[in-house]
PLY file of the C-alpha trace (Angstrom):
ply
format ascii 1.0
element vertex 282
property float x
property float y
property float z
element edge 281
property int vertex1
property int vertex2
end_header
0.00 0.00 0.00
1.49 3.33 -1.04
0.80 6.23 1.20
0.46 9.82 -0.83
-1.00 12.84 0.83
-3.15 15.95 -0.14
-2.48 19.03 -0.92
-4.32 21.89 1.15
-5.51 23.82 -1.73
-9.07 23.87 -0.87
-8.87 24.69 2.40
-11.11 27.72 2.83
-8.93 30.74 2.84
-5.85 29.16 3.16
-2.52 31.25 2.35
-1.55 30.33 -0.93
2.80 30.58 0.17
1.69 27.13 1.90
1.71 25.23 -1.08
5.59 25.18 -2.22
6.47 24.58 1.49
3.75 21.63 2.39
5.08 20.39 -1.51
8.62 20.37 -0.28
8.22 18.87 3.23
5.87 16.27 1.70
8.52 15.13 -0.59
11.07 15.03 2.33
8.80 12.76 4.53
8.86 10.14 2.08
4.70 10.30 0.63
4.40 8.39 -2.39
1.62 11.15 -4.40
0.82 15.01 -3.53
-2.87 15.25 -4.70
-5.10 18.03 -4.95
-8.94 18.50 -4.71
-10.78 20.49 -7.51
-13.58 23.05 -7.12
-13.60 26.87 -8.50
-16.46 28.02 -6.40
-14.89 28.12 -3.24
-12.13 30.26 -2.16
-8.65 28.05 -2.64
-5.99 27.44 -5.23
-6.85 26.19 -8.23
-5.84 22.23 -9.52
-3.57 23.47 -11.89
-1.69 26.13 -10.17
-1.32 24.08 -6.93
-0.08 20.90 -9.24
2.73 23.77 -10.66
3.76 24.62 -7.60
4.38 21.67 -6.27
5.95 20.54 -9.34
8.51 23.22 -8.80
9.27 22.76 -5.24
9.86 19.24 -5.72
11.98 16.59 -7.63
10.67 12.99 -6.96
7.06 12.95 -5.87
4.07 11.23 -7.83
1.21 14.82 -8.33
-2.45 13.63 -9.10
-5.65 15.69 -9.00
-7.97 14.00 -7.11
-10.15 15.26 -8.79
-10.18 18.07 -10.68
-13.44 19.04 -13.01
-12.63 18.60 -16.02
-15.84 19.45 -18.15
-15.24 22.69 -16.53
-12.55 23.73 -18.59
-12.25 24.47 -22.15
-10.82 21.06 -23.67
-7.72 22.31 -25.45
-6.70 24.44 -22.99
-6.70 22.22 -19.75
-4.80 19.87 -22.54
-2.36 21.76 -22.66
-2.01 23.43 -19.02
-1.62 19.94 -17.77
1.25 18.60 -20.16
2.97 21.78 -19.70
2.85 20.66 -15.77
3.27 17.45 -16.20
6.49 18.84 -18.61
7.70 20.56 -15.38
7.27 17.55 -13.02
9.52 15.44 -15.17
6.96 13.12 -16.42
5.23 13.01 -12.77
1.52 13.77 -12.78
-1.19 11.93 -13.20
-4.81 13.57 -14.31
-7.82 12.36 -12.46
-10.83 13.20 -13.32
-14.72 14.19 -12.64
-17.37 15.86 -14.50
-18.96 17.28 -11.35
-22.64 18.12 -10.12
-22.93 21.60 -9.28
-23.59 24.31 -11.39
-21.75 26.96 -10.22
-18.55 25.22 -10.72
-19.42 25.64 -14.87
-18.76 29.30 -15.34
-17.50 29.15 -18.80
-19.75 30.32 -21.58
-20.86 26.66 -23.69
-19.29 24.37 -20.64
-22.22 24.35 -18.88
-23.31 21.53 -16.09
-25.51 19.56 -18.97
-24.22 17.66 -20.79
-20.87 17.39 -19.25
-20.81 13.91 -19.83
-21.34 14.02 -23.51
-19.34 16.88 -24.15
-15.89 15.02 -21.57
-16.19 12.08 -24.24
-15.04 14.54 -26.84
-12.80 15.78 -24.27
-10.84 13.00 -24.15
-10.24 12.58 -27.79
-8.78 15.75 -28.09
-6.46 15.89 -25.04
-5.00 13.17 -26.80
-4.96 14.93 -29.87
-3.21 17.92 -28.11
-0.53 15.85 -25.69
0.32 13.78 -29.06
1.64 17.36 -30.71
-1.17 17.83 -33.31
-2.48 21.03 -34.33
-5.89 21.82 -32.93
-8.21 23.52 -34.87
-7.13 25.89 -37.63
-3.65 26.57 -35.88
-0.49 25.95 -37.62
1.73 24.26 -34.65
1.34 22.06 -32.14
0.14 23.38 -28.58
3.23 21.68 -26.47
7.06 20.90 -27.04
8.04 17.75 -28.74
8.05 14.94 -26.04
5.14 15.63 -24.35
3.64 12.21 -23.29
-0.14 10.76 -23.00
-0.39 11.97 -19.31
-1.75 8.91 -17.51
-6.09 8.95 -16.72
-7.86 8.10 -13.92
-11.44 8.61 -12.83
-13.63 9.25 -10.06
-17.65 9.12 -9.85
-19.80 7.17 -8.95
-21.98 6.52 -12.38
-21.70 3.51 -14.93
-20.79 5.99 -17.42
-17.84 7.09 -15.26
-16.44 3.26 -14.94
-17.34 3.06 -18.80
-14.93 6.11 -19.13
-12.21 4.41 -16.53
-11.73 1.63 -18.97
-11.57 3.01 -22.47
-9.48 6.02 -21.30
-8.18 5.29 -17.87
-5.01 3.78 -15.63
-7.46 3.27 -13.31
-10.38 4.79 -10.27
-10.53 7.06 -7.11
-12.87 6.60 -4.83
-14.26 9.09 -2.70
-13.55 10.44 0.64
-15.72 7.99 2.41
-15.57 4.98 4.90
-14.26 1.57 2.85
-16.98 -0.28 3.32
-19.40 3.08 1.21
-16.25 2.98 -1.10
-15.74 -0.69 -1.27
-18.66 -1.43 -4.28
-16.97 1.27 -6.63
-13.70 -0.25 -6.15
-15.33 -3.87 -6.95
-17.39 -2.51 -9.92
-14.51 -0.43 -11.42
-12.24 -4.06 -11.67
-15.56 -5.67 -12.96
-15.45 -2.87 -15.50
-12.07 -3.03 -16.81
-12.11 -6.89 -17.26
-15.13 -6.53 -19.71
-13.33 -3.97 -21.50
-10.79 -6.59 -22.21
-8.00 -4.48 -20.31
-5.11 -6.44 -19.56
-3.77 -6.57 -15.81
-5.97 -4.81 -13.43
-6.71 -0.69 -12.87
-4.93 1.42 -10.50
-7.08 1.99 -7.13
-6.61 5.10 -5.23
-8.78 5.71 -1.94
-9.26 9.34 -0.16
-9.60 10.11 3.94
-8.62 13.43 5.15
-7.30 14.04 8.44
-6.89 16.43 11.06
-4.62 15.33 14.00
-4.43 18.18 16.11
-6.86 20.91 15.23
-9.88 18.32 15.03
-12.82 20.70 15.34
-11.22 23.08 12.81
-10.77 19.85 10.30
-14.12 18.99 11.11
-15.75 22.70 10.34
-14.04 22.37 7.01
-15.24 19.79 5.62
-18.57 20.54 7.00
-17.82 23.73 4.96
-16.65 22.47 2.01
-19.47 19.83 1.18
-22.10 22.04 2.28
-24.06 21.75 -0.89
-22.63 18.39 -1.43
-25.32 15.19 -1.81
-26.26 14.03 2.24
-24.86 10.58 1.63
-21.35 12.41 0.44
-21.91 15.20 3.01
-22.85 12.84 5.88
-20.18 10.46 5.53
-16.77 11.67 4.70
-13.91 9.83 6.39
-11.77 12.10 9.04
-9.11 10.30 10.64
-8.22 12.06 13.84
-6.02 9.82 15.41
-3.10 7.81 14.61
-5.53 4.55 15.14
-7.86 6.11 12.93
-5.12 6.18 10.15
-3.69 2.71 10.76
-7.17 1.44 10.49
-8.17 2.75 7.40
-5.03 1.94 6.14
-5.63 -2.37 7.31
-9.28 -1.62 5.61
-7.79 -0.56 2.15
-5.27 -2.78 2.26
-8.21 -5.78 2.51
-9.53 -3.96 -0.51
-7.12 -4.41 -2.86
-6.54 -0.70 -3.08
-2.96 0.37 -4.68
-2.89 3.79 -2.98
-4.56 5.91 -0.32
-3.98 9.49 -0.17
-4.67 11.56 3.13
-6.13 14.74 2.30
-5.90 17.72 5.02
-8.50 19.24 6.39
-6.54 22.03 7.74
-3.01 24.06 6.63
-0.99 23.26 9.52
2.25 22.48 8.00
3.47 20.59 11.06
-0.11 17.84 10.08
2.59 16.51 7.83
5.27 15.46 10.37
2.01 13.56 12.50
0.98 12.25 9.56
3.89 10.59 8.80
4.67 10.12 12.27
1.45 7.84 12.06
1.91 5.90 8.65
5.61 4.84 9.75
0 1
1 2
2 3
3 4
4 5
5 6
6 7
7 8
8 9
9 10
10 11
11 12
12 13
13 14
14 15
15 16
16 17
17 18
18 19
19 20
20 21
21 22
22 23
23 24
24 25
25 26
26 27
27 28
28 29
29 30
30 31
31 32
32 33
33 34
34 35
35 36
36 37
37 38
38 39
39 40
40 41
41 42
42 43
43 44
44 45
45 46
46 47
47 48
48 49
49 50
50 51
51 52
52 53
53 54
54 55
55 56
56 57
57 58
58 59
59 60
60 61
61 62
62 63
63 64
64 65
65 66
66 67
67 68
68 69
69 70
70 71
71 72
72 73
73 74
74 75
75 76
76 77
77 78
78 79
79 80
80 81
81 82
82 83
83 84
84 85
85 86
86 87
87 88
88 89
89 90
90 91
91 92
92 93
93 94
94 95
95 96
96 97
97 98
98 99
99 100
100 101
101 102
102 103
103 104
104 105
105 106
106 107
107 108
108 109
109 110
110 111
111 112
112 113
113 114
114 115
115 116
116 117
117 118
118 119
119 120
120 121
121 122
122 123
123 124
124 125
125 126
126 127
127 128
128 129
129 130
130 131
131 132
132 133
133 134
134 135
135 136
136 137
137 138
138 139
139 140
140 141
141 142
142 143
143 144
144 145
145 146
146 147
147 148
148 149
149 150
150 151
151 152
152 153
153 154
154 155
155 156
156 157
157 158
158 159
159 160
160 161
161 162
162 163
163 164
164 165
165 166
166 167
167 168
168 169
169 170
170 171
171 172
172 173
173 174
174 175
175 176
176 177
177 178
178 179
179 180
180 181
181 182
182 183
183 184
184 185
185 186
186 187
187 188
188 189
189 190
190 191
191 192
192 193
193 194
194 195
195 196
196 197
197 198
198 199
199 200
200 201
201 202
202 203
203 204
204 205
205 206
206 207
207 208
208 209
209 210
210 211
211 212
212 213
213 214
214 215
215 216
216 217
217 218
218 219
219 220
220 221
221 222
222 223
223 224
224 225
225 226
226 227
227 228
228 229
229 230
230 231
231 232
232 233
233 234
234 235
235 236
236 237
237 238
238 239
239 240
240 241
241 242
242 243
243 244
244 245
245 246
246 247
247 248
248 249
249 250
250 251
251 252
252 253
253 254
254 255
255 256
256 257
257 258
258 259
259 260
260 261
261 262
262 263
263 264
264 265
265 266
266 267
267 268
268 269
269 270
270 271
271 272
272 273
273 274
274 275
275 276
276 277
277 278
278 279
279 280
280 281
């Protein structure tokens, strides 16, 4: 089981010098991934310019967005914002994925919230396109250097459409932020989904848990701020760890999964989470 941890880019109001230095100290206690988590409305850092950041500050350490909205965005650019990171990183991030449910997070004129779905299919096609150095559209060169890679896929959701997604286009599935035995049907379904795709080998699993293990009722008022608007069975039932038992156990619960990675996401900006965190994990 690899252990990666979040980045705090949507904690509310956090101050955005925190990023390089939480990117840098992750790296130096030994995490495995730096993720983020995506929203625009809500006052944070953005995906993108966290995932830079910590591309710069660091050297070695797997980046994933975990996940960042991607029907949000204007196709060819976000195409080419993340190979230009992923460029930076050395070949280190990792796009994951979701097409959201909240229409205030769509303020782009034509990327609205319907027909997200529809519209990421095409999506798809033409990062590839773009991260394979052809043209888009009427322009006359290429949108990134020679050498960009296919930046490696995976997806979160909870919808058939979303596993259908996972296995044409994918590496592999996050699940969400909830307890592993809420989180432990997606995991099952995405492997039944990539086997009757015909994929070879099995997908990459990634779980999420925040934690908060000092400042608990801060962590706590967070996330009760941050999924506000969020579904009740999401809001309800998001997974704080606030102890080091609390992380050791939903570490032996993933591990029973089958799950390749779990990433602990912060729930506050307290640099110093990172040393208990890894304190806890070792």
């Amino acid at each position: 089981m690899r252990i990666g941890v979040g980045l705090p880019n949507q904690v509310r109001n956090l101050d955005p010098t925190t990023i390089p230095r939480w990117a840098a100290r992750a790296e130096d206690a030994g995490f495995s991934t730096m993720a983020t988590t995506g929203r625009y409305a809500y006052p944070g850092i953005s995906d993108t310019v966290a995932l830079a950041a910590a591309a710069a500050a660091t050297t070695t350490i797997g980046l994933l967005s975990a996940v960042l909205l991607a029907p949000a965005w204007p196709a060819a650019l976000l195409a080419k914002e993340i190979a230009d990171i992923d460029g930076i990183s050395g070949g280190r991030l990792t796009l994951g994925i979701g097409i959201g449910s909240r229409a205030e997070e769509f303020t782009v004129p034509g990327h609205d919230l319907p027909g997200r779905g529809a519209r990421l299919e095409s999506d798809l096609a033409l990062y590839r396109d773009v991260w394979g150095g052809n043209p888009v559209g009427n322009a006359l060169n290429p949108a990134v250097p020679s050498g960009t890679r296919q930046v490696p896929l995976l997806f979160g959701g909870y919808s058939a459409p979303t596993l259908d997604r996972m296995a044409r286009w994918g590496e592999g599935y996050i699940g969400g932020a909830l307890p592993p035995a809420m989180t432990a049907p997606s995991f099952a379904a995405a492997r039944r989904a990539w086997q009757e795709a015909g994929r070879q080998g099995t997908p990459r699993l990634v779980a999420l848990a925040y934690f908060a293990l000092s400042d608990t009722e801060t962590g706590r008022s967070n996330i009760r701020d941050f999924y506000r608007l969020a579904p009740e069975p999401i809001a309800g039932n998001v997974t704080l760890c606030t102890t080091p038992t609390m992380i050791e156990q939903t570490i032996a619960d993933y591990t029973d999964l089958g799950v390749d990675e779990i990433i602990f996401t912060p729930a506050t900006d307290d640099l110093d989470e990172l040393t208990r965190l890894a304190d806890a994990v070792n």
